[in-house]
C-alpha positions as CSV (number, residue, x, y, z in Angstrom):
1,X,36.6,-61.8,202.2
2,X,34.3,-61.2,205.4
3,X,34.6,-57.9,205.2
4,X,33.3,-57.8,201.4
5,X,30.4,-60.4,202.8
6,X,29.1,-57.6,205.4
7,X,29.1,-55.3,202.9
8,X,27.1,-56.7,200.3
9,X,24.9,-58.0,203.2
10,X,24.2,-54.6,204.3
11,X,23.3,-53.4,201.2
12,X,20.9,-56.4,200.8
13,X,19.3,-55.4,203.8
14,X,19.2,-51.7,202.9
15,X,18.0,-52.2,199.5
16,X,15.2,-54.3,200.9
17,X,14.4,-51.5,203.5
18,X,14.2,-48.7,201.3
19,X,12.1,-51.1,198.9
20,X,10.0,-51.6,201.9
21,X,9.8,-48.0,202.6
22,X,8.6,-47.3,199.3
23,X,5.4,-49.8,199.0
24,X,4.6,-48.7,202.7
25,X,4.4,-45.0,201.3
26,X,2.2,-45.7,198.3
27,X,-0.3,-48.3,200.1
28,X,-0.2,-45.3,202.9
29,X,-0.8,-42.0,199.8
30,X,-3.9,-44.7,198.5
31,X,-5.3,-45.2,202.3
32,X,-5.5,-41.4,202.3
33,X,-6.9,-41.0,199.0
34,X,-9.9,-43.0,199.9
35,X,-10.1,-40.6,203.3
36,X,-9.8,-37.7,201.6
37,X,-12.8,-39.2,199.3
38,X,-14.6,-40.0,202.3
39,X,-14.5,-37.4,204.5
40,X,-12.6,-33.8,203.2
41,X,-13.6,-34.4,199.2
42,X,-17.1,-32.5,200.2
43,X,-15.6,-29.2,201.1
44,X,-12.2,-29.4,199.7
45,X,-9.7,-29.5,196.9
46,X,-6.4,-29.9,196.7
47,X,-5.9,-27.5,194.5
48,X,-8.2,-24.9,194.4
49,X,-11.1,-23.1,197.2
50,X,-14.4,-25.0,197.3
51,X,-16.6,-24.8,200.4
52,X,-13.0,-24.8,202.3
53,X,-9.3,-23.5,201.2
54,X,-7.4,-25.5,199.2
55,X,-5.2,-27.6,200.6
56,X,-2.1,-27.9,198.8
57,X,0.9,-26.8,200.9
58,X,-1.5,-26.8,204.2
59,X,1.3,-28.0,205.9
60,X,3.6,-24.9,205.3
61,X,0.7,-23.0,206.6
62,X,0.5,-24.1,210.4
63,X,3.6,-23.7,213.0
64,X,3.7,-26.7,213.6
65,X,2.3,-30.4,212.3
66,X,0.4,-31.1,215.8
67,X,-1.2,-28.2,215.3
68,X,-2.4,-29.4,212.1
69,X,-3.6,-32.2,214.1
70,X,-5.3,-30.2,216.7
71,X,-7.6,-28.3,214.3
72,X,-8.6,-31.3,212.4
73,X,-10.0,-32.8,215.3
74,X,-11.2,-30.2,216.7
75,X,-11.1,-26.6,215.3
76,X,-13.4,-24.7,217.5
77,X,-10.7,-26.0,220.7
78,X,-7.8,-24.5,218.5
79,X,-9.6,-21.3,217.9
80,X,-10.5,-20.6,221.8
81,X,-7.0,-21.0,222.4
82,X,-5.9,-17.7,220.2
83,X,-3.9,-19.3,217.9
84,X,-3.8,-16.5,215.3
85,X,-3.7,-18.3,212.1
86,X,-6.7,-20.8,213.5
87,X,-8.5,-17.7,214.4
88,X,-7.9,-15.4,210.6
89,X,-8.7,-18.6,208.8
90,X,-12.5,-19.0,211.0
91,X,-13.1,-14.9,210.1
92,X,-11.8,-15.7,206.6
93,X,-14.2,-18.3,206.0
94,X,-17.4,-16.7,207.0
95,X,-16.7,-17.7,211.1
96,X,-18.2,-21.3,209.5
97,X,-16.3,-23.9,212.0
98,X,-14.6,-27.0,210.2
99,X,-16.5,-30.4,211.1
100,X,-14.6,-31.6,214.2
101,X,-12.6,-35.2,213.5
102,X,-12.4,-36.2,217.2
103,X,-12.9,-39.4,217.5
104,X,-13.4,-40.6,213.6
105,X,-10.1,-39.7,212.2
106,X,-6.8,-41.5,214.0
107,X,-3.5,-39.8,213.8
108,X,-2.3,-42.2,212.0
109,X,-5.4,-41.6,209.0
110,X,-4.7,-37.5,209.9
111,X,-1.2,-38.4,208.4
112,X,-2.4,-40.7,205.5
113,X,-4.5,-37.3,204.4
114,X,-1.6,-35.3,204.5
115,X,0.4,-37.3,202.8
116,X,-1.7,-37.7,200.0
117,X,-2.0,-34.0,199.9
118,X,1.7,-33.4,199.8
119,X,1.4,-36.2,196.5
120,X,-1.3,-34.5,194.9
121,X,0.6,-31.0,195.0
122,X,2.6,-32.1,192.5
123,X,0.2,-33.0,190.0
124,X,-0.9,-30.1,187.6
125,X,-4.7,-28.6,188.8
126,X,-5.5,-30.1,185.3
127,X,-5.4,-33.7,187.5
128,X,-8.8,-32.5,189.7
129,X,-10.6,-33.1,186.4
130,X,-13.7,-35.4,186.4
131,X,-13.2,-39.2,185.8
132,X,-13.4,-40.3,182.5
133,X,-17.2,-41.8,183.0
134,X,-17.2,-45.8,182.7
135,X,-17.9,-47.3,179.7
136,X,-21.7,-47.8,179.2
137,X,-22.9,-50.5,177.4
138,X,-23.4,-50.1,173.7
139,X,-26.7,-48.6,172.3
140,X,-29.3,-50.7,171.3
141,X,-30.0,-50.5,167.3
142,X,-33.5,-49.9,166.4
143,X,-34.5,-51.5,163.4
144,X,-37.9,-49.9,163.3
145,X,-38.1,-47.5,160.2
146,X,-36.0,-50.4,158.7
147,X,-38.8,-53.1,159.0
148,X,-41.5,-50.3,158.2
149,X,-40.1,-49.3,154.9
150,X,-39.5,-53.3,154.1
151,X,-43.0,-53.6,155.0
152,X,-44.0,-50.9,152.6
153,X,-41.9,-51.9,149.8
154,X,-44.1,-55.1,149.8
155,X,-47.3,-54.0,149.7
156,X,-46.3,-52.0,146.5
157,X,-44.9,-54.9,145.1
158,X,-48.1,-56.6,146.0
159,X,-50.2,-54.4,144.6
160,X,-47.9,-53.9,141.2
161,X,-48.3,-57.6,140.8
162,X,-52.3,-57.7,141.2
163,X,-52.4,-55.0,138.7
164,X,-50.0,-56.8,136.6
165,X,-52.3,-60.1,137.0
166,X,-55.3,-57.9,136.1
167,X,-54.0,-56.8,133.2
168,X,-53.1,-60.8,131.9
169,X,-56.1,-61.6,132.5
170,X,-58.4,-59.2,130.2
171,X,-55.6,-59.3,127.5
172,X,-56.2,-63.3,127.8
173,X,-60.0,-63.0,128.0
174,X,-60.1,-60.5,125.1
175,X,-57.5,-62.9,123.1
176,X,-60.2,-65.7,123.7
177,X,-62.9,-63.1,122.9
178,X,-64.8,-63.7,126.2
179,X,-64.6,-59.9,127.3
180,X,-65.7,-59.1,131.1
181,X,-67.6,-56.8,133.1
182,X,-64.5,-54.2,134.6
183,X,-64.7,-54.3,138.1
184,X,-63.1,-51.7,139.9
185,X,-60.0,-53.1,141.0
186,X,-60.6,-51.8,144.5
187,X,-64.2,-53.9,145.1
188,X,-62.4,-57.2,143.9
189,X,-62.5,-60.0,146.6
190,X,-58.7,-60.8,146.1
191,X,-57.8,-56.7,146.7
192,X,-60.1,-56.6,149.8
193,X,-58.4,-59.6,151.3
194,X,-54.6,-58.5,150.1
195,X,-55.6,-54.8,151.9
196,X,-56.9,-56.3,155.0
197,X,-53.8,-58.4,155.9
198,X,-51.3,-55.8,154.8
199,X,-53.4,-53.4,157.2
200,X,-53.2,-56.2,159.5
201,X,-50.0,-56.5,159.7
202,X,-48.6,-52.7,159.8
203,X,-51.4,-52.0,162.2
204,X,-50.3,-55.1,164.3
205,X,-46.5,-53.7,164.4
206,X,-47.1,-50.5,165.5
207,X,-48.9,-51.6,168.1
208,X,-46.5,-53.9,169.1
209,X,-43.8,-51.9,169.3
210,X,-45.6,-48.9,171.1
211,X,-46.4,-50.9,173.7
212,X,-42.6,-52.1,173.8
213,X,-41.3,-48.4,174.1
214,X,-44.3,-47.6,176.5
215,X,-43.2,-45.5,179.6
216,X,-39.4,-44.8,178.0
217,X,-38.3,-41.4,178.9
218,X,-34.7,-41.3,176.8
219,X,-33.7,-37.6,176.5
220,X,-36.2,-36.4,179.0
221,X,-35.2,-33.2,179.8
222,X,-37.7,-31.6,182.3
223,X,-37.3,-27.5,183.7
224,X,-36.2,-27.6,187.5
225,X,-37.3,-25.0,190.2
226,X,-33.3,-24.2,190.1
227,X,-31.4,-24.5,187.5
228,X,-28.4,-26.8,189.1
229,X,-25.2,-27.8,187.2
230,X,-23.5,-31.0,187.6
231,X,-21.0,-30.0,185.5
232,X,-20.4,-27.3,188.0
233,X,-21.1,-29.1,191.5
234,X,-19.9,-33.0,189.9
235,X,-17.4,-31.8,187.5
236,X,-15.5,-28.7,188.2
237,X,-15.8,-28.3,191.2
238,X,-15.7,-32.4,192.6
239,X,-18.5,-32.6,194.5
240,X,-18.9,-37.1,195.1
241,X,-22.0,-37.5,194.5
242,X,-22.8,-39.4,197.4
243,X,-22.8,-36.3,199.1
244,X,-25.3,-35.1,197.9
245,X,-27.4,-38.4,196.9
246,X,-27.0,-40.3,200.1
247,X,-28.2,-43.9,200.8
248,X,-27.1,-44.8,197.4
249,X,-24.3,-47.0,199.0
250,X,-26.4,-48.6,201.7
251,X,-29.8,-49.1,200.1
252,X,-31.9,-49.2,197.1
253,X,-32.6,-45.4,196.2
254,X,-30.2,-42.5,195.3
255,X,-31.9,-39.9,198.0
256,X,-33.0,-36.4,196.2
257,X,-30.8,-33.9,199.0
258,X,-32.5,-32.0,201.3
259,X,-32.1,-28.1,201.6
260,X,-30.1,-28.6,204.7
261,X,-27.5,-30.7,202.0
262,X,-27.2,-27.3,199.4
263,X,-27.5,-25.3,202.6
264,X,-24.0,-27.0,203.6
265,X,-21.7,-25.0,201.2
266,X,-24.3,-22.3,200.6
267,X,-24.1,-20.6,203.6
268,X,-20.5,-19.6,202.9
269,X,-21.2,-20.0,198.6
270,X,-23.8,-16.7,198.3
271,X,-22.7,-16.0,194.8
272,X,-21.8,-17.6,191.3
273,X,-18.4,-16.7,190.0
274,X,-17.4,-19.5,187.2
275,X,-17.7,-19.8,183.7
276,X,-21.1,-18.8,181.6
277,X,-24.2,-20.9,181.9
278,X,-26.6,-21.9,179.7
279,X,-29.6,-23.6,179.8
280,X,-30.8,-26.2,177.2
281,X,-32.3,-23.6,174.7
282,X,-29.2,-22.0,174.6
283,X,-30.2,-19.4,176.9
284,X,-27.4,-17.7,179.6
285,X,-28.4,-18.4,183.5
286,X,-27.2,-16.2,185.8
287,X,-25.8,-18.5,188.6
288,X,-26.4,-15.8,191.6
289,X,-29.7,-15.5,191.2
290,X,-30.3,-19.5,191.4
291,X,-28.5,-19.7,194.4
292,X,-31.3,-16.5,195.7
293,X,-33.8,-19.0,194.6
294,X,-32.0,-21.5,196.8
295,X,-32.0,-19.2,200.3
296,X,-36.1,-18.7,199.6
297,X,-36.6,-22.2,199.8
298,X,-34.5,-22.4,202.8
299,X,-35.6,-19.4,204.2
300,X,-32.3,-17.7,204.6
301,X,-31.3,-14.0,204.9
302,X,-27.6,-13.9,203.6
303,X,-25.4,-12.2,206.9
304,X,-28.0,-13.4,209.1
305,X,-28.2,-16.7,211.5
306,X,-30.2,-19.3,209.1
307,X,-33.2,-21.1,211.1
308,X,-33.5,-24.4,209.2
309,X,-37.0,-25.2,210.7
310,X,-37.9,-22.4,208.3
311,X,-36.8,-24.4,205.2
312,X,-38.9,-25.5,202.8
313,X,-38.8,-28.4,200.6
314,X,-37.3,-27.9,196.6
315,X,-40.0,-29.4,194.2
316,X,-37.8,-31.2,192.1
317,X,-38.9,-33.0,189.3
318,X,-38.1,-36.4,188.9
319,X,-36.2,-37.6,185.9
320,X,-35.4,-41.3,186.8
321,X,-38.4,-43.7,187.1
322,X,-38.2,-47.3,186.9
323,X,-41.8,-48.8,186.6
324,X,-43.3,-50.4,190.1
325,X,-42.5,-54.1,188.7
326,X,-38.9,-53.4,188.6
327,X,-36.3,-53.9,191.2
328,X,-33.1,-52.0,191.4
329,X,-30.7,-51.5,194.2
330,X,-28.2,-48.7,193.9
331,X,-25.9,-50.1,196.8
332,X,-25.5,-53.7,194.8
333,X,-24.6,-51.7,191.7
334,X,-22.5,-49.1,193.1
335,X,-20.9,-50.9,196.0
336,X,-20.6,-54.8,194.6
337,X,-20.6,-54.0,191.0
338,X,-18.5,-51.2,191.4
339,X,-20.5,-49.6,188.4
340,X,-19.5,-46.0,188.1
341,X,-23.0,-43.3,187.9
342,X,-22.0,-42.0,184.4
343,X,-22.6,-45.8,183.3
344,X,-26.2,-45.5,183.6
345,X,-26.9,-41.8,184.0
346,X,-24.1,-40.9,180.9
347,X,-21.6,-37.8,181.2
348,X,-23.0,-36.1,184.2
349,X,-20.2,-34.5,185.5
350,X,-20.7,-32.8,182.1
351,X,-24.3,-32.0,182.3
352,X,-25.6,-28.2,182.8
353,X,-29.2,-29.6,183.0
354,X,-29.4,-33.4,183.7
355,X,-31.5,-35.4,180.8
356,X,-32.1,-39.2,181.0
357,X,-29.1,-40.8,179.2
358,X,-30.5,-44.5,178.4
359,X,-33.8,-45.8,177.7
360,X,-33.5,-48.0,181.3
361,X,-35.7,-50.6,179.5
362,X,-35.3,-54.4,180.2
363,X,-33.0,-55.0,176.8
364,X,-30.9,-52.2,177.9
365,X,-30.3,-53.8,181.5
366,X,-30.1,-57.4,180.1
367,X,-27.5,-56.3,177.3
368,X,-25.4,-54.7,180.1
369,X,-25.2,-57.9,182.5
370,X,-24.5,-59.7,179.4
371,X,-21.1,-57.7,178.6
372,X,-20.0,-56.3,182.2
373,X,-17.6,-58.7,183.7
374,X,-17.7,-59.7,187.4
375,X,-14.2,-58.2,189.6
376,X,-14.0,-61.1,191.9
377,X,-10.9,-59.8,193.5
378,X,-11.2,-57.9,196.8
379,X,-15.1,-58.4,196.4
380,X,-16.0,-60.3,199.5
381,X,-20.3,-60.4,197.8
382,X,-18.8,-62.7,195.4
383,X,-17.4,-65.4,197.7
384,X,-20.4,-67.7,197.4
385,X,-18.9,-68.1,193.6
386,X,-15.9,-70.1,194.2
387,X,-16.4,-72.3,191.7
388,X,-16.3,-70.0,189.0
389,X,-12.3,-69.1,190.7
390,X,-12.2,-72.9,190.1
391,X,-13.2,-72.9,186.3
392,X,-10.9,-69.6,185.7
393,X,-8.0,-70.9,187.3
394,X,-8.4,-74.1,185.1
395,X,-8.7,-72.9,182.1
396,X,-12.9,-73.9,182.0
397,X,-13.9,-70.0,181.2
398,X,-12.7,-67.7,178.5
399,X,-10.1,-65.3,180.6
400,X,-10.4,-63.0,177.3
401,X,-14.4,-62.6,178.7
402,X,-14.2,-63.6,182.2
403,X,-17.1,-64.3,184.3
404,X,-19.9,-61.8,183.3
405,X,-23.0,-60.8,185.5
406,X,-25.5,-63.1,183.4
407,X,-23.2,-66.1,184.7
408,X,-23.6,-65.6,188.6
409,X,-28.0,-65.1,187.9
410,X,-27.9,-61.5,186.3
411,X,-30.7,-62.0,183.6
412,X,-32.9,-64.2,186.0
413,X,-36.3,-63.3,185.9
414,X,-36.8,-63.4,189.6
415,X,-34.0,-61.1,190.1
416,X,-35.9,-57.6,189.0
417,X,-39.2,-59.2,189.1
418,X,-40.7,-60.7,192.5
């Protein structure tokens, strides 16, 4: 009977260890997804050449793993040394050293990388695709032509029925036999008045609503000095856009890049090689010849030593422009709210030439905080709110609904305007 007791016991204890094993593995594959995004996603795919090689089956490709290590932290050290597969990958790649990890990647977070690698080589290429972008907040219906055509509908039937009441009256005066003067119908008192009002009121509208729409920019598609695709750079090819638009996690703007940022992947980029593009008139770009335009802003001789201080800013023209009344903070969007670009922006990672997606007005904004629910958990911001865990957890707020930005302040006046 003991004996059966040790066994079951150690198959307890194995079951629970390889159970263990198995949550440590994922938690560790997600730790280096969120490296990868951090600090390789800029220069390299797992499955196909960006900037960098690919990376699927990197592993496979050194002698040994602590080589592997070694040229992550430092591949200009690994290079000096001879190796011969450091040194046919540098000359592969232009002679372009890899940024050196000494210091900012552990071994530990060198082996979460890897091993999210080794997970992602088993997804199809297909998997690389662009997120599905986040669910913007439903378009606002404008009722305009609906209330001008309701307001023109009136004034005929307005002006039927004066006719109608002019033509009562002279049958009644001629029935009487106390026939008028005829009055032009147009110089009567009554008609002036009616006319007035009606051009009062139409006039009043128009007004009213122009100056509601006043500064919206919806579908503004402007020409840029380079034709740039998001679809390429975002889409196919990955690129996080805080890569490019830095500061949008730690402050209030989404920073235009520099030439030094294009300049990056460029250097070792000198040519266009994916599918057709077209600009918005339908028209087919030819993708070399933007990135030419690219090198004479930057000053750059392709097979020569580029001297940045001979870089000139791109004149790009701004598409995104809140008026000077309105605050917005990208970092407490992106970073608290967790609110994904394409929310506001639209498909982007599907844009050849970037337009504005949403009018950005204040009933746009205030609809979205009215509908986009709060994520509480793992959100240390959101701690000052513990009364609202209180009202959840007791059944006080609709869990169907949840706690939405207008309950924690979102529609506050003082929160945009100061």
């Amino acid at each position: 009977m003991s004996n059966y007791k040790t066994i079951a016991n150690k198959l307890f204890l194995a079951f629970h260890l390889i159970f263990a094993l198995t949550i440590s593995t994922g938690t560790f594959a997600q730790d280096g997804k969120a490296l990868f995004q951090t600090h390789c996603a800029a220069c390299h795919n797992v499955h196909k050449d960006m900037t960098g090689p690919a990376l699927a089956g990197v592993e496979s490709r050194w002698a040994d793993k602590q080589l592997l290590h070694d040229w992550i932290l430092n591949s200009a050290a690994v290079i000096q040394k001879g190796d011969p597969y450091a040194v046919e990958m540098f000359n592969k790649w232009n002679k372009i050293p890899m940024t050196a990890f000494q210091g900012i990647l552990s071994t530990e977070e060198i082996d979460a990388i890897l091993a999210f690698i080794k997970e992602e080589e088993a997804a199809p290429a297909a998997a690389a695709a662009a997120p599905a972008a986040a669910a913007a907040p439903e378009p606002e219906t404008n009722h305009t032509l609906l209330y001008g055509i309701i307001t023109i509908l009136l004034a005929i039937v307005g002006f039927v029925l004066l006719l109608l009441n002019k033509k009562l009256r002279v049958i009644a005066e001629h029935k009487e036999g106390d026939p008028v003067s005829h009055i032009p119908f147009y110089r009567k008192k009554s008609f002036i008045a009616l006319a007035t009002i009606l051009l009062f009121i139409l006039g009043g509208f128009w007004v009213v609503q122009g100056a509601i729409n006043l500064g919206e920019k919806k579908d503004y598609q402007p020409e840029q000095p380079i034709f740039f695709s998001h679809k390429v750079h975002a889409g196919i090819n990955q690129v996080n856009c805080m890569f490019c638009h830095t500061n949008t996690q730690d402050g209030k703007s989404a920073m235009i890049p520099s030439v030094n940022v294009c300049m990056n992947c460029h250097l070792a980029i000198t040519e266009y090689t994916g599918e057709k593009l077209y600009n918005a008139d339908g028209d087919t770009v030819n993708g070399t010849q933007e990135i030419q335009k690219l090198y004479q802003y930057a000053g750059y001789t392709p097979g020569q030593p580029w001297d940045a201080s001979k870089a000139k800013p791109i004149p790009w023209v701004r598409i995104h422009k809140l008026p000077d009344h309105v605050y917005f903070n990208h970092s407490q969007h992106v970073m608290v709210g967790n609110v994904q670009c394409q929310t506001c922006h639209g498909e982007i990672n599907k844009m050849d030439e970037v337009k504005q997606f949403a009018t950005l007005n204040m009933g746009w904004c205030i609809n979205c905080h009215r509908t986009t629910e709060v994520n509480f958990k793992g959100n240390a911001y959101y701690s000052m709110y513990e009364k609202y865990h209180e009202q959840l957890k007791n059944g006080q707020i609709d869990t169907t609904k949840g706690v939405t930005v207008e309950m924690v302040g979102g529609i506050e006046c003082q929160k945009c305007h100061y």
